[in-house]
ZAMAR-705012 format. One record per residue (C-alpha): x, y, z; residue in three letters; residue number from 1. Coordinates in Angstrom, 1 decimal. Layout:
<recs>
       X       Y       Z    r    k
       X       Y       Z  Ala  NUM
...
</recs>
This chain:
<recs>
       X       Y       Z    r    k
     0.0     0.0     0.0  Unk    1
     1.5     3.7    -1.0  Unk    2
     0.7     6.5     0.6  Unk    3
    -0.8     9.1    -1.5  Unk    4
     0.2    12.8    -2.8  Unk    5
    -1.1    15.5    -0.9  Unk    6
    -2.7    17.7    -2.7  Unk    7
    -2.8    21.5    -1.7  Unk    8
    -5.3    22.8     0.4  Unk    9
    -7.4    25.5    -0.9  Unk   10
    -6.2    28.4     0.7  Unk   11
    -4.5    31.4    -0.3  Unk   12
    -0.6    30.7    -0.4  Unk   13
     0.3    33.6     2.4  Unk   14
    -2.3    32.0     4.6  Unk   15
    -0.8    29.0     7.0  Unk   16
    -3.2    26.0     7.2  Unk   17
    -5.6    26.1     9.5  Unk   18
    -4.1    22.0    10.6  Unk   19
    -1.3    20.9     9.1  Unk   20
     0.5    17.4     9.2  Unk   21
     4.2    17.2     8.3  Unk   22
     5.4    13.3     8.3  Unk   23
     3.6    12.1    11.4  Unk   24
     4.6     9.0    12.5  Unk   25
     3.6     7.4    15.3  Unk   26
     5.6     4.1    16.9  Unk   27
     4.0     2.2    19.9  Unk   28
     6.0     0.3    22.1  Unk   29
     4.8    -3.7    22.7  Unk   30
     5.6    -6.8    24.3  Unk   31
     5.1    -8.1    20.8  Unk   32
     7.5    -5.2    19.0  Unk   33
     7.4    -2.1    17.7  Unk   34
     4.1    -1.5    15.9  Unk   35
     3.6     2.3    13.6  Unk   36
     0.4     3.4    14.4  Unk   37
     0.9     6.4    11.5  Unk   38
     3.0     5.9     8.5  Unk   39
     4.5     9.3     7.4  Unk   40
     0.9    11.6     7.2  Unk   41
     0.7    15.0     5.9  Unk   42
    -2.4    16.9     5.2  Unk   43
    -3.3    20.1     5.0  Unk   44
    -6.7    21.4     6.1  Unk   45
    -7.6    24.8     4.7  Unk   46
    -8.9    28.0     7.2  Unk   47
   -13.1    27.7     6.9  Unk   48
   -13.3    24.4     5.6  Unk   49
   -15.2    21.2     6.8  Unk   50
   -12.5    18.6     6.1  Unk   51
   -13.3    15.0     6.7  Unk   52
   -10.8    12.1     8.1  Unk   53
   -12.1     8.7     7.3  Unk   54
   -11.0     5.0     8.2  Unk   55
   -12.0     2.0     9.6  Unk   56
   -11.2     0.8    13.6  Unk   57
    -7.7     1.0    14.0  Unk   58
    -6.8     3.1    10.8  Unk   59
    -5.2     5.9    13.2  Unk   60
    -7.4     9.0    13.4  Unk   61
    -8.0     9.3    17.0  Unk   62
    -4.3     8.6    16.8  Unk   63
    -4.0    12.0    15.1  Unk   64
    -6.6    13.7    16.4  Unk   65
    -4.4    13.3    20.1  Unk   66
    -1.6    14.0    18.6  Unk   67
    -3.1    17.4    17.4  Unk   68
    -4.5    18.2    20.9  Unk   69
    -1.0    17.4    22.6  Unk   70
    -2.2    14.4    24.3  Unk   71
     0.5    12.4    22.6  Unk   72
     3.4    13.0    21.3  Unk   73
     4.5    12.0    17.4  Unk   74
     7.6    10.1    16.9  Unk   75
     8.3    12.1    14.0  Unk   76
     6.9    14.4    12.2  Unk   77
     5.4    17.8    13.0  Unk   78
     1.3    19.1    13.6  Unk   79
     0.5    22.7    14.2  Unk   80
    -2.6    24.9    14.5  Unk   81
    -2.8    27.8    12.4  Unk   82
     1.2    27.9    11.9  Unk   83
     1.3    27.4    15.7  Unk   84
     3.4    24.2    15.9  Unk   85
     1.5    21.7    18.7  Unk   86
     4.8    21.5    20.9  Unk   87
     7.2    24.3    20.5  Unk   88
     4.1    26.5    20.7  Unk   89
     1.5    24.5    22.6  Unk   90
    -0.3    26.9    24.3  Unk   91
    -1.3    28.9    21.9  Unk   92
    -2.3    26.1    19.7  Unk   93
    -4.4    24.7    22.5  Unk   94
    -6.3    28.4    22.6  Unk   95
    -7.0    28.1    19.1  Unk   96
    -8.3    24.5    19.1  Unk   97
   -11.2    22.7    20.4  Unk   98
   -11.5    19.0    20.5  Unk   99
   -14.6    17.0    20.9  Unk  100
   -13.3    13.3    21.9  Unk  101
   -15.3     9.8    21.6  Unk  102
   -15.2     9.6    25.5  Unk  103
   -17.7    11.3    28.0  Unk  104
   -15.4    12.8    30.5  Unk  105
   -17.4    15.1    33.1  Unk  106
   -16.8    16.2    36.3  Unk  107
   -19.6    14.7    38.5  Unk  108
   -19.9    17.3    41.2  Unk  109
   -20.5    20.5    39.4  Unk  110
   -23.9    21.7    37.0  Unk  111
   -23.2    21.8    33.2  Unk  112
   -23.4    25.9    33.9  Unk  113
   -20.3    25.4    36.4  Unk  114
   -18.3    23.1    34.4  Unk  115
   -18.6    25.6    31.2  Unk  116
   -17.3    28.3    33.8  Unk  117
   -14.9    26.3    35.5  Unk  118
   -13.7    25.3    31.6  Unk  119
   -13.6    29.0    30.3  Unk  120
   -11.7    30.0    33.4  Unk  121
    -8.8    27.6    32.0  Unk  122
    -8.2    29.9    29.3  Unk  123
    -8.6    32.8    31.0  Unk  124
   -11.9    34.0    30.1  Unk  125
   -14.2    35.5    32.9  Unk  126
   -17.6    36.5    31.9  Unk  127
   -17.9    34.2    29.8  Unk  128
   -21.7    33.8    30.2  Unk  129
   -23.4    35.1    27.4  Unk  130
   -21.4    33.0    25.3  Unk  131
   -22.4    30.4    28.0  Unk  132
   -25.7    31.2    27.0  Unk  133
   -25.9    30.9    23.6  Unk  134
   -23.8    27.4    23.8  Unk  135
   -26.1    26.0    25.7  Unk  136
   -29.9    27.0    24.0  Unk  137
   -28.2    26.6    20.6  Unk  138
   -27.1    22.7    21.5  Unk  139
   -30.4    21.8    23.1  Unk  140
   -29.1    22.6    27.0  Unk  141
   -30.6    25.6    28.3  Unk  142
   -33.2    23.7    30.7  Unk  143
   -30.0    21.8    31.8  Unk  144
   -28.1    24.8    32.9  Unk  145
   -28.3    24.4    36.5  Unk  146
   -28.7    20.0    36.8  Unk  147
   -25.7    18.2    38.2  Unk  148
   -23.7    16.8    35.1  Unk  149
   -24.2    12.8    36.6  Unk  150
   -28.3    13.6    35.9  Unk  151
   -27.5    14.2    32.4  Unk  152
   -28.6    11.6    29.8  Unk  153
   -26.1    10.2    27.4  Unk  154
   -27.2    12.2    24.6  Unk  155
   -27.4    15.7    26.8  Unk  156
   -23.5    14.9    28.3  Unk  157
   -22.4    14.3    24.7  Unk  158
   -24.0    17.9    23.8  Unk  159
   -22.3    19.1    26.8  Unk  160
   -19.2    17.7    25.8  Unk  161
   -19.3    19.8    22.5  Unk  162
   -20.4    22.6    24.6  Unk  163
   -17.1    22.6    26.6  Unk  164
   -15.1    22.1    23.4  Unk  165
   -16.3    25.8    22.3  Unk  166
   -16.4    27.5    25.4  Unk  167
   -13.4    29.5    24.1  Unk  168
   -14.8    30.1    21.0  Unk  169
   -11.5    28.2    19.3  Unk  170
   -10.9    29.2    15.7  Unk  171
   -10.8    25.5    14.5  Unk  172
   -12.8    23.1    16.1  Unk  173
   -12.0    18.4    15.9  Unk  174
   -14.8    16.2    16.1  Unk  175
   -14.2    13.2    17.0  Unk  176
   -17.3    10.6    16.1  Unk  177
   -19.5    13.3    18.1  Unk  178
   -22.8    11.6    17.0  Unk  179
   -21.5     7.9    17.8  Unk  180
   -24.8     6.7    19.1  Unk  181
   -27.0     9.4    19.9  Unk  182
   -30.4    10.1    18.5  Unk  183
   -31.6    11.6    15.2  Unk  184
   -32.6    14.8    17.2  Unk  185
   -29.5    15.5    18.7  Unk  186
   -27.2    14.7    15.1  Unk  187
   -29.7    17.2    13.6  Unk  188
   -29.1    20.0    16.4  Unk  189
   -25.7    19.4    16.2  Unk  190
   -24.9    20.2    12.3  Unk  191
   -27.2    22.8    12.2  Unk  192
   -25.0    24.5    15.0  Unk  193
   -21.2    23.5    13.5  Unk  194
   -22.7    24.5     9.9  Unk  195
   -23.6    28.3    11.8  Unk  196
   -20.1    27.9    13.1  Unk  197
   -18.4    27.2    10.2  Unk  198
   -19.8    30.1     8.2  Unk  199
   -18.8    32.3    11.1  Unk  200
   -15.4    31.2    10.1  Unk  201
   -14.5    28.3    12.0  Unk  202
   -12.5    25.5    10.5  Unk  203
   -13.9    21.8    11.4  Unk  204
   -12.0    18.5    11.2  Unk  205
   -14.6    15.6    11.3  Unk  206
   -14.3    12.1    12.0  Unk  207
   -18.2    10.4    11.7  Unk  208
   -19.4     6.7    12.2  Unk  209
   -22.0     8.6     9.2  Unk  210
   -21.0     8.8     5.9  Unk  211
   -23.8    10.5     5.1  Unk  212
   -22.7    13.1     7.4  Unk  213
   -19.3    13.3     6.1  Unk  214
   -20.9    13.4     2.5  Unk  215
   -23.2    16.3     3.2  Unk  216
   -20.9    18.7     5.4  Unk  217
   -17.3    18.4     3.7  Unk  218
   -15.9    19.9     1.2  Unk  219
   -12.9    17.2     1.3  Unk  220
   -12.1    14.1     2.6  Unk  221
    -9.0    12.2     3.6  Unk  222
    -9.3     8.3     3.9  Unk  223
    -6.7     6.7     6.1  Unk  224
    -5.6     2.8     6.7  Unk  225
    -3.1     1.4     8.8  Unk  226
    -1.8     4.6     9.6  Unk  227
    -1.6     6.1     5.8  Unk  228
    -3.5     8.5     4.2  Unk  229
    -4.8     6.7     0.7  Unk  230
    -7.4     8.7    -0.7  Unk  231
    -7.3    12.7    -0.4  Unk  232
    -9.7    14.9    -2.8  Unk  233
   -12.9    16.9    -2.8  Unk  234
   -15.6    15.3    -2.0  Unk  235
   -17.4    16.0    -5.3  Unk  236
   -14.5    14.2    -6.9  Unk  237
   -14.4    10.8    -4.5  Unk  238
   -17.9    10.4    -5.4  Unk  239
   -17.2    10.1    -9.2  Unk  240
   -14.9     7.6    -8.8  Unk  241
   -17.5     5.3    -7.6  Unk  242
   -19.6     3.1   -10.6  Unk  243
   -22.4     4.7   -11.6  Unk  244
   -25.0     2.6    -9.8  Unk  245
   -26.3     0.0    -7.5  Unk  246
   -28.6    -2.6    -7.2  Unk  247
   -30.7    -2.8    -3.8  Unk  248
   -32.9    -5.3    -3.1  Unk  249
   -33.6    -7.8     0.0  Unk  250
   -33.2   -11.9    -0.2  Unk  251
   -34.0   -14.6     2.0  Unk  252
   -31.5   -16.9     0.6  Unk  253
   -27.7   -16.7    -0.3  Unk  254
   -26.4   -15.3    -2.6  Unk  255
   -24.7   -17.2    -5.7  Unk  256
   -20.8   -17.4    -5.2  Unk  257
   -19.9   -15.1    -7.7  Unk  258
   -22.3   -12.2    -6.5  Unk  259
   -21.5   -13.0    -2.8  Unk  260
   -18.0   -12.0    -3.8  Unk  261
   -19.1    -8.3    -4.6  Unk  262
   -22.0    -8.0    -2.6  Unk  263
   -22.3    -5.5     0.6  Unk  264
   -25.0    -7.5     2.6  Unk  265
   -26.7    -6.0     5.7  Unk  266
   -28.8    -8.3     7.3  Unk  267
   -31.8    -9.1     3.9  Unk  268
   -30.7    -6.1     2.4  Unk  269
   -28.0    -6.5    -0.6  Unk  270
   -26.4    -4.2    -2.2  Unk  271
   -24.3    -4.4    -5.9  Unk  272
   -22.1    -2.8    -8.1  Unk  273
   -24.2    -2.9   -11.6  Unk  274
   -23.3    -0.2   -14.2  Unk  275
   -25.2    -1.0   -16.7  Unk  276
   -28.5    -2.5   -17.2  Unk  277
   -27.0    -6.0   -18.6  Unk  278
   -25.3    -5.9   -15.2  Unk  279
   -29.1    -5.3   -13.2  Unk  280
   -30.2    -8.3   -15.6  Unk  281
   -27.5   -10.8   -15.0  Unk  282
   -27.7   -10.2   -11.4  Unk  283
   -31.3   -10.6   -11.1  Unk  284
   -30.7   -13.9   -13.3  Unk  285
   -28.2   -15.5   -11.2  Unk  286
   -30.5   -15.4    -8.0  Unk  287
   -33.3   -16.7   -10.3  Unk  288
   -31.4   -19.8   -11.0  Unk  289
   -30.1   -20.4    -7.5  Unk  290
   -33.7   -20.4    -6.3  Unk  291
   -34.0   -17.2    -4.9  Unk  292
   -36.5   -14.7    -5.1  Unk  293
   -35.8   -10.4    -4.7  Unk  294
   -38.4    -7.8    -3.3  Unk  295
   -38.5    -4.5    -3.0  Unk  296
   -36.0    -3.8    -6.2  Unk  297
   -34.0    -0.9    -6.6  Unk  298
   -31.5     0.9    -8.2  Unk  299
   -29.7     3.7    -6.7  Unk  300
   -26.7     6.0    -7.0  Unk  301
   -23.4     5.3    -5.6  Unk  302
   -22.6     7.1    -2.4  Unk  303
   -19.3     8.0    -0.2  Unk  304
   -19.8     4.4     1.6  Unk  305
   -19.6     2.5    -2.0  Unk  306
   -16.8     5.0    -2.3  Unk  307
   -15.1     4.1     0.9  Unk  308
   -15.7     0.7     0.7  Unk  309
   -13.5     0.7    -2.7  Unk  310
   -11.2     2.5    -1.2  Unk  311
   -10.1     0.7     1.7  Unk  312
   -10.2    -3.0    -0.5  Unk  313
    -8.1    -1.7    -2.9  Unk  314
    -5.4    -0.7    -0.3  Unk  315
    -3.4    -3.7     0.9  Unk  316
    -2.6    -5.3     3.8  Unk  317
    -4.5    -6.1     7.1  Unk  318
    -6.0    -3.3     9.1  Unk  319
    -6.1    -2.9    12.5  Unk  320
    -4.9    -6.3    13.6  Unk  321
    -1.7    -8.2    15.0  Unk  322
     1.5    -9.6    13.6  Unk  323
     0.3   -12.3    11.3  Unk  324
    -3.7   -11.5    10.8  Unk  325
    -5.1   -11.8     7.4  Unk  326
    -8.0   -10.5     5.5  Unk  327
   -11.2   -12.2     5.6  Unk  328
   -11.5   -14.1     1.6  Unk  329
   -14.0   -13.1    -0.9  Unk  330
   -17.5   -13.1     0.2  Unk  331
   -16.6   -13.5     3.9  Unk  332
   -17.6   -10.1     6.2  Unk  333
   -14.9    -7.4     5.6  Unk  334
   -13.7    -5.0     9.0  Unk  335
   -13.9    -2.4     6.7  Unk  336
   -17.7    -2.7     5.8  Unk  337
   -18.4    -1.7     9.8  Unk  338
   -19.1     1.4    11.3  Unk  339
   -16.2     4.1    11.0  Unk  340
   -14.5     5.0    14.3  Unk  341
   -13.2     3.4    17.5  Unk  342
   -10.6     4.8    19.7  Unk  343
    -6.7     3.7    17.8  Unk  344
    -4.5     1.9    20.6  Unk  345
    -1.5     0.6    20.0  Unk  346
    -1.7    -1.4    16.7  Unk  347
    -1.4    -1.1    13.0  Unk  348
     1.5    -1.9    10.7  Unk  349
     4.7    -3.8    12.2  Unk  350
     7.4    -1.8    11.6  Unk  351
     9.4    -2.8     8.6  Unk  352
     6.3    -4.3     7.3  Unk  353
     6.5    -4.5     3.3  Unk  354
     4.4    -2.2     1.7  Unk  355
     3.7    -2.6    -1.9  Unk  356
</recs>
């Protein structure tokens, strides 16, 4: 697997990026041996943009994402916030940047009003409370203000999270899976408020268990697998790399051998590359035959999950497992096809791993 070109960032030359990468590389440390976590990434993302960081388990982006925030340190390689390099600089690249992690970590003794406060006093700011204010009606909190954080459903204390990521209005703003099972209502509140953000001029790097999401809120999207970046563009541009169409449909009965191979099955429903209508035909033919029989029959356009799912089978190697693990054989369940995200630990490639 080869690492690909980085294209530039669309921002004006004089500008520094609002997140830039440099050949990170991360190496953990294992009874088992060395294992690199990242392989050499460098990206740029662009001041006001919604820039997307894809992968399956394991693939490295929370990797990143803490090596951004300072929470781990690269093994080589340098990451800075607008030009403000992450450890030479760190404190002012932790003003400018607010991270939303996977976890819920709250202080249990204090209201969601007090632990915004008690968070904006960490940067300095007093008076923070208007700002308070408009945090917490625009994220759905504002009847929470004053209840102990432990009361707080999961959804509300993964808003509050978000809430105490901004609470210093930071100029460029991570996300890291910040929908990762919550409801509708809350996923909905959420964009609406980042989207606001982001044409007030913040910059957003997203990583999203949703493709969907990622499809409909960035501009561009970096894919990344065993620690490598493989796929880098606009998103407009991904997307037309995918076949034109596919066939839906659900079955009670296996596939043929030959389609199985292909297929993306979820539960009845399968899913299948066809192009053309010959394809739709010869599809529909080979279930016939096997005994099967289709409902509920369409045809669809490809989306950034058939893109994705291209993607990371076209780039070699195992992801996210041990020394020795293999990929599952045609037709078999594929890591890749499960939800995005999942907190990296220490695994990836094995150093000195052949790459092709």
């Amino acid at each position: 697997m080869r690492p690909v070109s980085t294209p530039a960032a669309p921002a004006a030359a004089s500008a520094p990026a609002a997140i830039a990468f440099r050949g990170v590389t991360k190496i953990h440390h294992t009874p088992k041996g060395p294992f690199e976590a990242l392989g050499g990434v460098s990206l740029d993302v662009a001041p006001g943009e919604i820039f997307g960081l894809l992968g399956p388990n394991g693939a490295g982006k929370t990797t990143l994402i803490s090596i951004l925030a300072g929470l781990t340190r690269a093994t080589a390689g340098t990451a800075s916030v607008l030009g403000h390099d992450v450890v030479a600089d760190a404190p002012q690249a932790r003003r400018l940047l607010g991270v939303v992690p996977q976890e819920l970590v709250f202080d249990p003794f204090f209201s969601l009003r007090e632990a915004l406060r008690i968070q904006s006093g960490y940067f300095g700011l007093r008076r923070n409370d208007d700002w308070i204010d408009d945090l917490l009606h625009s994220l759905g909190l504002a009847d929470k203000a004053n209840a102990n954080m432990r009361q707080l459903s999961g959804g509300m204390k993964r808003r509050a999270m978000v809430a105490q990521a901004l609470v210093h209005k930071p100029k460029v703003i991570v996300l890291d899976e910040p929908t990762a099972g919550v409801d509708v209502e809350l996923r909905q509140t959420l964009w609406q408020f980042v989207s606001r953000l982001n044409r007030e001029g913040s910059t957003v790097l997203l990583t999203t268990h949703y493709l969907e999401e990622a499809e409909a809120l960035c501009s561009r999207i970096a894919m990344i697998k065993r620690g490598q970046v493989v796929a880098l563009a606009k998103t407009s541009e991904l997307l037309s790399r995918a076949s034109s169409n596919v066939l839906r449909f659900k079955l009670d009965t296996p596939l043929p051998p030959a389609l199985a191979a292909v297929a993306r099955v979820t539960g009845r429903v399968v899913q299948l590359p066809a192009p053309t209508a010959a394809d739709v035909e010869h599809a529909l033919s080979a279930i016939r035959q096997a005994g099967g029989r289709v409902e509920d029959i369409e045809i669809r356009k490809a989306d950034l999950e058939d893109v994705f799912l291209d993607v990371m089978g076209a780039s070699e190697g195992p992801q996210g497992r041990g020394v020795g693990a293999t990929e599952p054989g045609p037709g078999r369940p594929n890591p890749a096809s499960a939800p995005l995200g999942g907190s990296e630990g220490p695994q990836g490639r094995s150093v000195g791993a052949r790459s092709s």
